[in-house]
C-alpha positions as CSV (number, residue, x, y, z in Angstrom):
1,X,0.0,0.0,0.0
2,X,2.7,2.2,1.0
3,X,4.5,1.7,-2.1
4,X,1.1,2.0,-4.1
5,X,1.1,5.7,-3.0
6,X,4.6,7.3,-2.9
7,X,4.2,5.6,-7.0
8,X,1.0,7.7,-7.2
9,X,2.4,10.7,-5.6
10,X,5.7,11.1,-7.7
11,X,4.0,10.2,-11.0
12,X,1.6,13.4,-10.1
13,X,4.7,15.6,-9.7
14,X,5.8,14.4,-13.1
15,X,2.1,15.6,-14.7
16,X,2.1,18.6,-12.5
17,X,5.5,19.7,-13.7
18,X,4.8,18.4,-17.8
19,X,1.4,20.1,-17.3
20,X,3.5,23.7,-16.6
21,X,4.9,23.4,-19.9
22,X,1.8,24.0,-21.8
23,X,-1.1,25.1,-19.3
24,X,0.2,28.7,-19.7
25,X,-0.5,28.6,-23.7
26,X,-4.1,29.5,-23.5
27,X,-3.5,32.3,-21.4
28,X,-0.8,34.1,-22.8
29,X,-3.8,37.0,-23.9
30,X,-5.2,37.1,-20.5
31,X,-1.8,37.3,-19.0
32,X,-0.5,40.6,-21.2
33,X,-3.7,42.8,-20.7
34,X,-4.4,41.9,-17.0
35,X,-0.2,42.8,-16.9
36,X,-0.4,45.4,-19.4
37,X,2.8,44.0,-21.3
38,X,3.2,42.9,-25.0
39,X,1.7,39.6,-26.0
40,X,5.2,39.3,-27.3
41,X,7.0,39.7,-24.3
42,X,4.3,37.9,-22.6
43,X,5.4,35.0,-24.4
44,X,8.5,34.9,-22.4
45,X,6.6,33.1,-19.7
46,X,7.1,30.3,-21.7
47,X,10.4,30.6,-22.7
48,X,11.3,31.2,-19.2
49,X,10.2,27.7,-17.8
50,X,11.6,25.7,-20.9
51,X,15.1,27.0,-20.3
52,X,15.2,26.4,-17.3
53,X,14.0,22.6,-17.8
54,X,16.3,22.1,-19.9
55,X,19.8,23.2,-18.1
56,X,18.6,21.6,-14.7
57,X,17.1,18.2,-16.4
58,X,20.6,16.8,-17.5
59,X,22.1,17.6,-14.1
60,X,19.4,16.0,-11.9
61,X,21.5,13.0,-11.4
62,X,24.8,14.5,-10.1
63,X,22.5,16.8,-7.8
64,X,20.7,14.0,-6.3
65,X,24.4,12.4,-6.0
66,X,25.9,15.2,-4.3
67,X,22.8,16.7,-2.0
68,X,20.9,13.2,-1.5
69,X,18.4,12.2,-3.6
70,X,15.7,12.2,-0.8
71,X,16.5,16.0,-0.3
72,X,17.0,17.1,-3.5
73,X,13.4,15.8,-5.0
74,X,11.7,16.8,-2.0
75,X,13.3,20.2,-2.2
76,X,12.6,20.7,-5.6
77,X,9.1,19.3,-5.4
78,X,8.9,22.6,-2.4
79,X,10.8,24.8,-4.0
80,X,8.2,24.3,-7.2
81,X,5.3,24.9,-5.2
82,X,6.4,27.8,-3.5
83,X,7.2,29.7,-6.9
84,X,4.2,28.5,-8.3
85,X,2.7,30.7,-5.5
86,X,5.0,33.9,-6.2
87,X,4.0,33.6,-9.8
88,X,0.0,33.6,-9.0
89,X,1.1,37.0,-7.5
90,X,3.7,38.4,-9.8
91,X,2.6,42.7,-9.8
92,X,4.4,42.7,-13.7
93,X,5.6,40.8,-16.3
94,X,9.1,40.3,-15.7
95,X,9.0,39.3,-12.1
96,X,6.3,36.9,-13.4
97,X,9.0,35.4,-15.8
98,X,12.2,36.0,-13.5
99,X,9.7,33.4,-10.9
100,X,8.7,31.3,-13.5
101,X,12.3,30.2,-14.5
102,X,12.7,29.4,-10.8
103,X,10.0,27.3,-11.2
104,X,11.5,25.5,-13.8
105,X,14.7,24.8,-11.9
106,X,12.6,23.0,-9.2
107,X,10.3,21.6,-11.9
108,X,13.7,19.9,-13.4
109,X,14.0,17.5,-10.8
110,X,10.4,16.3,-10.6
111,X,11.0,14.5,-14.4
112,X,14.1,12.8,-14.3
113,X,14.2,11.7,-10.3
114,X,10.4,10.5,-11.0
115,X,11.7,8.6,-13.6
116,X,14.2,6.9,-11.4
117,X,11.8,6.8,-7.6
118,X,10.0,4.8,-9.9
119,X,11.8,2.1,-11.9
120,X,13.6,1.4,-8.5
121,X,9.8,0.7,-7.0
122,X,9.7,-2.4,-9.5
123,X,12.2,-5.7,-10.1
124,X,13.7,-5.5,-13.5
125,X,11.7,-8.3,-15.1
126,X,8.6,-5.4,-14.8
127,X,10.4,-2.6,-15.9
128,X,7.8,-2.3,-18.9
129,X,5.2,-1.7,-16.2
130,X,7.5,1.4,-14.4
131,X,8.0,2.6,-18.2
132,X,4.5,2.8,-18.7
133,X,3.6,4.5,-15.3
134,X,5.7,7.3,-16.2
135,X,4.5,7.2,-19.7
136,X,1.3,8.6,-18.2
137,X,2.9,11.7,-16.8
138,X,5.3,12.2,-20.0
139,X,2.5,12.0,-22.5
140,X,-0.7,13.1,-20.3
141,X,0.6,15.9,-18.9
142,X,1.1,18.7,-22.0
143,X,-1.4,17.1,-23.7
144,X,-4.1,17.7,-20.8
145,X,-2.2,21.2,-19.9
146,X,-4.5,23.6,-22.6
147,X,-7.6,21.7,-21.6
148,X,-6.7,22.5,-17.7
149,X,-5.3,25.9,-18.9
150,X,-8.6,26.9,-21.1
151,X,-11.1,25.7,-18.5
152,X,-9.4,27.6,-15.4
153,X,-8.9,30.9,-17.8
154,X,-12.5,30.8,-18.6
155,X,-13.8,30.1,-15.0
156,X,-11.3,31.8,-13.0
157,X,-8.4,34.2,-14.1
158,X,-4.9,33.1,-14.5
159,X,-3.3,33.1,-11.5
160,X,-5.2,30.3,-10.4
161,X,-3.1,28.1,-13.5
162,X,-0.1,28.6,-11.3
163,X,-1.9,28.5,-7.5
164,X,-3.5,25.3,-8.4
165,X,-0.2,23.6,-8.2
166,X,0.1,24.7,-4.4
167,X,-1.8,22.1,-3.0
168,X,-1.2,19.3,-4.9
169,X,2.8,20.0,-4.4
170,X,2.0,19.9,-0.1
171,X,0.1,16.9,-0.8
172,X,3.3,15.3,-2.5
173,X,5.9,16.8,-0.7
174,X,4.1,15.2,2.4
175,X,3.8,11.6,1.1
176,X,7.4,11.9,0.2
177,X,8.9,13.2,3.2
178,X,7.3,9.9,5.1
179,X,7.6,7.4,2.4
180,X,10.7,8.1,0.2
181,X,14.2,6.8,1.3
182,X,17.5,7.4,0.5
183,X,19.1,4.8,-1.7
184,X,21.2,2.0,-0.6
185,X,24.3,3.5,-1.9
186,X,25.3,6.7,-1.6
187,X,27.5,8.3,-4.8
188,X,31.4,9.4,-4.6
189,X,32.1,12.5,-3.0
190,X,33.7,14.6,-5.6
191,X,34.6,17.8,-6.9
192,X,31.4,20.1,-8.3
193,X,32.1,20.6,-12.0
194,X,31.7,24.0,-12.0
195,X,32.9,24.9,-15.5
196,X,30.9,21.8,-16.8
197,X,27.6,23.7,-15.1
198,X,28.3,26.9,-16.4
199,X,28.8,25.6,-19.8
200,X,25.9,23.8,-20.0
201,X,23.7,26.8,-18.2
202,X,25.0,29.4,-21.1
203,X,24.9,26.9,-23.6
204,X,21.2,25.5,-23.5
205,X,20.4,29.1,-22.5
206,X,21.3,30.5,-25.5
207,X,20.2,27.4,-27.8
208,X,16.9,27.4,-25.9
209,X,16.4,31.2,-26.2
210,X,17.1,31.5,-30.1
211,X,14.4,28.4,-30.4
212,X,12.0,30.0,-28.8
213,X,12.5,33.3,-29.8
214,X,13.8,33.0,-33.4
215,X,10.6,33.2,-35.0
216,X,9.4,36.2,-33.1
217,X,12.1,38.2,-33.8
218,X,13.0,36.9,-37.5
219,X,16.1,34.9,-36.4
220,X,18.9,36.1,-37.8
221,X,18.0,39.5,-39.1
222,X,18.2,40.2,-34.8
223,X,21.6,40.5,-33.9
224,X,20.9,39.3,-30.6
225,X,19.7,35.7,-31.9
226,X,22.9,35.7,-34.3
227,X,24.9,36.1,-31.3
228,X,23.2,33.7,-29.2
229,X,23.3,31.2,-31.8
230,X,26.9,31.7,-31.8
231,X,27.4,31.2,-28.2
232,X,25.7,28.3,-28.4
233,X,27.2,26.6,-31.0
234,X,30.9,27.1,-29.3
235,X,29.5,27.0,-25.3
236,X,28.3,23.5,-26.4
237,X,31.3,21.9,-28.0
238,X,33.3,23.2,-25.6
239,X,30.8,21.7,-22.7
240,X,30.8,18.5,-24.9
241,X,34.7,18.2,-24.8
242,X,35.2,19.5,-21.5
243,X,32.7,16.6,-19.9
244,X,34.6,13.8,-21.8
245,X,38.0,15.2,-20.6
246,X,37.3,15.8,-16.9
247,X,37.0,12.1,-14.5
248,X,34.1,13.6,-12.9
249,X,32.0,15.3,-14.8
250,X,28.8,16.6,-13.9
251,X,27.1,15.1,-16.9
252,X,28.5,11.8,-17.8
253,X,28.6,11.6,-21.4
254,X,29.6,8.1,-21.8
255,X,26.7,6.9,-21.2
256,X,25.8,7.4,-24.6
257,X,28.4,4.5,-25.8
258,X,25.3,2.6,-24.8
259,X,23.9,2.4,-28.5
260,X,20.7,1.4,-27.0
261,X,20.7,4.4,-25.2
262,X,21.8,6.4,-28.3
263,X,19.4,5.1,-30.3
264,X,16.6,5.9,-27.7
265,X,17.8,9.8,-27.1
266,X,17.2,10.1,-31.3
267,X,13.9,8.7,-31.5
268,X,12.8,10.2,-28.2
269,X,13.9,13.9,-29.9
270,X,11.9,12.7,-32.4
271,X,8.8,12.2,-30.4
272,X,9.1,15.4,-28.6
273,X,8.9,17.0,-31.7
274,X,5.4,15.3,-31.9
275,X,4.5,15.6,-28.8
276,X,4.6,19.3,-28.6
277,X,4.4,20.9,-31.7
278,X,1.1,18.6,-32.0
279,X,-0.2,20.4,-29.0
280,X,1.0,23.8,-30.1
281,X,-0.4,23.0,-33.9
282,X,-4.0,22.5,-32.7
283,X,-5.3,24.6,-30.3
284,X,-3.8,27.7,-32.6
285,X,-5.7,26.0,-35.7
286,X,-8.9,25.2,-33.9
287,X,-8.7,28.8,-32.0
288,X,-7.3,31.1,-34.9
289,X,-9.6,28.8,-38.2
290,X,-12.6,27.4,-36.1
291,X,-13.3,30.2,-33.5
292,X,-13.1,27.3,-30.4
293,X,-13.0,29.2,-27.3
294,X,-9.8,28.0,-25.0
295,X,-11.9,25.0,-23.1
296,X,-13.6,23.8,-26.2
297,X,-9.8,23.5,-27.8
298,X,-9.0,22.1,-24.6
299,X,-11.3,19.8,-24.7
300,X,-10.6,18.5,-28.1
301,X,-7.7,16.5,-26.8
302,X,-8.9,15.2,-23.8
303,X,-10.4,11.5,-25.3
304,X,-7.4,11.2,-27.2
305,X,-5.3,11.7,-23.7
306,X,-7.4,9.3,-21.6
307,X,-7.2,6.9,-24.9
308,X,-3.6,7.6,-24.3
309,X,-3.6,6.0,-20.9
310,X,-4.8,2.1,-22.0
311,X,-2.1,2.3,-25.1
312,X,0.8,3.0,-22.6
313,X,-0.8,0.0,-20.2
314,X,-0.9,-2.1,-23.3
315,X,1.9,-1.3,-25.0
316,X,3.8,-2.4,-21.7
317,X,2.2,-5.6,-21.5
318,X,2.9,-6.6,-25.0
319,X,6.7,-5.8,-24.4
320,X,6.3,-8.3,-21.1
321,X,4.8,-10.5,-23.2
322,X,8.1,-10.5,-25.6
323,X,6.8,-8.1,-28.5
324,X,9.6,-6.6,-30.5
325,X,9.9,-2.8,-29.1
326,X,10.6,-2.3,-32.7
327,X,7.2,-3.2,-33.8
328,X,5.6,-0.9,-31.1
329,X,7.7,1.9,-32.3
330,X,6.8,1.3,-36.1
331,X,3.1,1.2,-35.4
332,X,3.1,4.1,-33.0
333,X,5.2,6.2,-35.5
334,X,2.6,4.9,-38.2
335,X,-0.2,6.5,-36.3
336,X,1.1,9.2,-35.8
337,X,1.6,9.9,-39.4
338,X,-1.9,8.8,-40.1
339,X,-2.7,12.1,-37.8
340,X,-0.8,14.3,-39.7
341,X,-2.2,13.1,-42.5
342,X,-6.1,14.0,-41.5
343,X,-5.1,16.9,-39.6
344,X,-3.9,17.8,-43.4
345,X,-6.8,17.6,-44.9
346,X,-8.9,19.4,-42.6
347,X,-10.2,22.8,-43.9
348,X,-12.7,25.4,-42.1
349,X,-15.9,23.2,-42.8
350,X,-13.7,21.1,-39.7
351,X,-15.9,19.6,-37.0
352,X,-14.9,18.8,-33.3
353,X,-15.2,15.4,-34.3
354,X,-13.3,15.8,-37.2
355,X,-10.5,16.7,-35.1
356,X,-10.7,14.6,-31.9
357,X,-11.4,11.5,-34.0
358,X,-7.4,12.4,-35.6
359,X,-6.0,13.7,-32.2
360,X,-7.3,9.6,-30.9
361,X,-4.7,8.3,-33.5
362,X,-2.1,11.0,-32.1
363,X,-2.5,10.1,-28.3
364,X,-2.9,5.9,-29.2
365,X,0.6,6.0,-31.4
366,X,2.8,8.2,-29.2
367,X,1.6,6.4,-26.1
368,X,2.8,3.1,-27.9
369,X,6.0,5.0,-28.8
370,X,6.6,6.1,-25.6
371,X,6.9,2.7,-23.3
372,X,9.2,1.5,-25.6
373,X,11.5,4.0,-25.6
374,X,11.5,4.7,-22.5
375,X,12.2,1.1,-21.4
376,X,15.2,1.1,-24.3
377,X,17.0,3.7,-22.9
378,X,18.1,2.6,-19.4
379,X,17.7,-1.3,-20.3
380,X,21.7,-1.7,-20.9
381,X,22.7,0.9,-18.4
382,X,23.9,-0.1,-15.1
383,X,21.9,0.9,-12.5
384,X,24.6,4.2,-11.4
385,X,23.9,4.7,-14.5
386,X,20.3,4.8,-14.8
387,X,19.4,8.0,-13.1
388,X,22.0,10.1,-15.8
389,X,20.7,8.4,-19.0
390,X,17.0,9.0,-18.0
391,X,18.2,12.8,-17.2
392,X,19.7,13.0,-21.3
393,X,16.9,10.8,-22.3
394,X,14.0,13.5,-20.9
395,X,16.4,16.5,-21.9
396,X,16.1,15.2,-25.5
397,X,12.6,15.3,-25.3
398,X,12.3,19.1,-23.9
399,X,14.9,20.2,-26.8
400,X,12.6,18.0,-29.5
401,X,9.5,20.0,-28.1
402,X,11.7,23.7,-28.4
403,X,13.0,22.4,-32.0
404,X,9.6,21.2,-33.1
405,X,7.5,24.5,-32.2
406,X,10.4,26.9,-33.2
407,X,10.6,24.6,-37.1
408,X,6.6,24.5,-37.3
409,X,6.7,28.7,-36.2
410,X,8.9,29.3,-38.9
411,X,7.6,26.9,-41.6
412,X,3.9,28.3,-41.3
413,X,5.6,31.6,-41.7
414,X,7.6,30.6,-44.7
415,X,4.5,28.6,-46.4
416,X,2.0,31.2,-45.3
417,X,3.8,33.6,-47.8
418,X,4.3,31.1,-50.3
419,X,0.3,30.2,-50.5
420,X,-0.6,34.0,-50.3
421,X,2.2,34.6,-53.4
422,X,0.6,31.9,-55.3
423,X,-3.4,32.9,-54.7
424,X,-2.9,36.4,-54.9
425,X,-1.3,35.8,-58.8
426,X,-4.4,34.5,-59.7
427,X,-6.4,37.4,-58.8
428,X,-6.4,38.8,-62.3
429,X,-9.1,41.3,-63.5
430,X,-10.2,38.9,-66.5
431,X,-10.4,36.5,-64.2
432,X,-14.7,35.9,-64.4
433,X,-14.2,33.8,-61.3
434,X,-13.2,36.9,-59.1
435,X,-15.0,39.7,-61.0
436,X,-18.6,37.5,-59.9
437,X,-17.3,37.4,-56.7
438,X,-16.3,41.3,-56.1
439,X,-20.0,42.1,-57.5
440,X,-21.9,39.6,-55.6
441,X,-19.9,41.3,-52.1
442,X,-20.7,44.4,-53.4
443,X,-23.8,44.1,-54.3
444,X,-23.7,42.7,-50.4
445,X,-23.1,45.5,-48.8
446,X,-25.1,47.6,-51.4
447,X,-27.8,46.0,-49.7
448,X,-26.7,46.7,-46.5
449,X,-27.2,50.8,-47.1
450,X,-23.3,51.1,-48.2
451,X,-22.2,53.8,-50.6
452,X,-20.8,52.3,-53.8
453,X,-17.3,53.7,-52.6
454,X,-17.6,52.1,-49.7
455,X,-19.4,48.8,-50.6
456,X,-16.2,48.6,-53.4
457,X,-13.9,48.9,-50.6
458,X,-15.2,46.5,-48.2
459,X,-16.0,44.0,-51.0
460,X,-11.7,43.7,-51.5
461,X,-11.4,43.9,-47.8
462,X,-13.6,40.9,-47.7
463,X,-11.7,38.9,-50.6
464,X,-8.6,39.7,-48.5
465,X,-9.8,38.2,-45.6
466,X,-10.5,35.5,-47.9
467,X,-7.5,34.7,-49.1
468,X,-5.6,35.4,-45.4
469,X,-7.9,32.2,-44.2
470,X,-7.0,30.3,-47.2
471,X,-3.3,30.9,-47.0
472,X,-3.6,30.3,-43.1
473,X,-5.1,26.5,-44.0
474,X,-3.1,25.8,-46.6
475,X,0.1,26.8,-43.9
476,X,-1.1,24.3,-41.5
477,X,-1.9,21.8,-43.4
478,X,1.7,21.8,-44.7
479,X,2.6,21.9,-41.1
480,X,1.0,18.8,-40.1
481,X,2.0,16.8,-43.3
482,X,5.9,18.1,-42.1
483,X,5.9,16.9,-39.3
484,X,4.6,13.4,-40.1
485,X,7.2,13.3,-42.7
486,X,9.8,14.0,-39.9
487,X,8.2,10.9,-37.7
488,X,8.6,8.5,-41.7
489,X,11.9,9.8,-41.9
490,X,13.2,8.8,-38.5
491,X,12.2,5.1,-39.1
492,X,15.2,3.9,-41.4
493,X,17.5,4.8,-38.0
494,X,14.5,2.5,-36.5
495,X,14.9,-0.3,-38.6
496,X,19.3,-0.1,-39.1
497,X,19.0,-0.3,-35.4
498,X,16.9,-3.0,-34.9
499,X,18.8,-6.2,-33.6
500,X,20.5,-3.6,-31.7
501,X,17.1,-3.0,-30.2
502,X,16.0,-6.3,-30.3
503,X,19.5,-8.0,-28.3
504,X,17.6,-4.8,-25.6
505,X,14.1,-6.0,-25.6
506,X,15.1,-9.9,-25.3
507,X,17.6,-8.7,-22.0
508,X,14.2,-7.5,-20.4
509,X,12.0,-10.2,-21.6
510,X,14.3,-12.7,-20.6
511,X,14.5,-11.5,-17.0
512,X,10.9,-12.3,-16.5
């Protein structure tokens, strides 16, 4: 029983901190006119709590090592809640993002060490089972965040997306003070790698920032994103050699001579990709082409997300039961691309059920992606080793979500003025097409007590606004078909792989 709920209780601080990674998507609008700041500096709420993420998640392991793992995850799981609070009560924008990248540094934690608590609550022959588990939190928790996010913006007001987390963090921190122990074995006391930390904090800083922000501020015609991407590039080559060189470093790199491992980090990049910029896609497409308000967009993905839940509980059973990983992969990737596909071919006739019927096939084939993958990653590592490859194996998943939203930003931008380019040419005058349209909207708001002047002038107007929406739909749909061909074009490494994969998958079906 005891064991039952300290599983419960650290797989809900993995949701609650996945669920802060999108929750605040839907609320961005509320957010800069209750602050009085820029919807573009608004946006740096976000940005804020991703960077973060992703320079504490790769050094979860050595912190645990170094502070004890019981303190450090209960610390972070306190020192999440408590910022949570200051956000709710953040007076102006910045000290609303300067809290919520403190968040995110006590969020880090709650991923990785989850990950760990809970493989180490299971014997290895039912690994697949701990996989799954935290499967839940890694794929229900963005996807479930705008549906949370929309419901408590439209009931409520905003603060309440960051206060809700104070309760529910007590709640855990509680169970874990009483239930959680130390391990066994405590790690080597060592040196801190500070120069291996402050590469890695300016590195993924800068790479993090010029993802996020790139699109915004059209990449590299801002000098500030040129330079960033510059700092980047050389803070993490320089982190890269440094970590191999040192004896202790404070991300172990080696690990990734595990091709298993290796092979997982790719895929699992991969996935992120889909995981996020499938969350970001929708809700912007359903919002910005089908006028949903924020809970019915939120609610658009929840059956696909509870559907979610009995892939990832399947999916494990049919690795215990010796499927090939491989095969779980393939069909989850296949799904996938079958929901690109019909998101695709969606226009603005769209229904709901258009649209949750294709987000279904999205949660079924990344929940049978996920198990796998997540088993494959730690299932040649020894078990010191565990707790750093999970850390690489969930910071590959944060930078495919960054990478994903920042390529799908830019490539709606790029094919947005590519489809206008293309409509607009065939707006000639001796087109008969277009000059029955003009007079039929003129003769529209003729009707509607307009001077000819004027009804001229909004009749245009009108076929402008007409061809923004076609552009826009055309845009996405190229966006969706993208990124499916990203998920086809990732399987070749799937299948070169495979008896790699396989020699994995019979190691853990053998220990049954």
């Amino acid at each position: 029983m005891k064991r039952t709920v300290l599983i419960l209780a650290v797989i809900t601080a993995a949701i609650m901190e996945l669920i802060d990674t999108s929750i605040v998507n839907v609320a961005l609008s509320h957010m800069s006119g209750n602050l009085g700041s820029t919807l573009e500096d608004t946006s740096w709420v976000i940005t804020a709590y991703a960077i973060a993420n992703v320079i504490i998640i790769p050094i979860t392991g050595f912190l645990a090592g170094k502070l004890g793992r019981r303190n450090y995850y209960i610390g972070s799981i306190i020192a999440f809640t408590f910022f949570s609070m200051m956000c709710g009560q953040a007076s102006n924008i910045w000290v609303l993002v300067i809290f919520r990248f403190l968040q995110g540094i006590g969020g880090g934690a709650l991923l990785s060490v989850s990950q760990v608590i809970i493989f180490e609550q299971f014997p290895k022959e039912k690994r697949n089972v701990a996989s799954a588990l935290f499967g839940v939190g890694v794929f229900i928790g963005p996807t479930i965040g705008p549906t949370l996010g929309g419901y408590i913006t439209e009931f409520y007001s905003w603060p309440w997306i960051f206060y809700i987390n104070i309760p529910i963090g007590i709640v855990v921190a509680s169970i874990c003070y009483v239930l959680l122990r130390e391990p066994g074995e405590a790690g080597p006391d060592r040196k801190i790698d500070w120069t291996g930390i402050l590469l890695l904090a300016v590195g993924v800083s800068a790479l993090q920032t010029v993802l996020e922000r790139g699109e915004t501020d059209d990449w590299f015609e801002a000098p500030y994103i040129t330079w960033l991407a510059v700092i980047a590039t050389f803070s993490i080559i320089l982190f890269i050699w440094w970590e191999l060189r040192i004896k202790y470093p404070v991300v172990n790199l080696r690990v990734l001579k595990s091709r298993n491992l290796s092979i997982a980090a790719i895929l699992t990049f991969v996935s992120g990709m889909g995981i996020f910029s499938s969350v970001f896609l929708t809700p912007v497409f359903a919002q910005r082409l089908l006028n949903f308000t924020p809970l019915q967009t939120g609610m658009l993905l929840l059956p696909g997300a509870c559907l979610a839940i009995g892939g990832l509980i399947i999916s494990a059973r049919l690795l215990q039961r010796g499927v090939s990983p491989v095969f779980l992969i393939v069909a989850g990737m296949g799904l996938f691309v079958l929901f690109s596909w019909q998101m695709s071919q969606l226009n603005q006739n769209a229904s709901a059920a258009d649209i949750t019927v294709s987000l279904i096939w999205r949660g079924v084939g990344l929940a049978l992606v996920t198990v796998p993958l997540t088993t494959l990653a730690v299932s040649s590592l020894s078990a010191a080793d565990i707790p750093q490859g999970a850390a690489l194996n969930n910071m590959m998943r944060q930078l495919g979500g960054s990478f994903g939203i920042a390529m799908v930003n830019t490539y709606l931008a790029n094919r947005n003025a590519q489809h206008r380019s293309d409509l607009v040419s065939n707006l000639q005058t001796d087109n008969p097409a277009l000059t029955t349209r003009l007079t039929g909207y003129t003769h529209f708001f003729l009707n509607k007590g307009a001077t000819v002047t004027d009804a001229h002038d909004k009749a245009l107007k009108l076929l402008d606004n007409t061809v923004i929406r076609q552009t826009t739909i055309l845009s996405f749909s190229d966006a969706f078909l993208l990124v499916g061909i990203i998920f086809l074009a990732a399987l070749p490494l799937l299948f070169i792989a495979s008896t790699k994969q396989k020699a994995a998958a019979n190691v853990v079906v053998l220990d049954h």
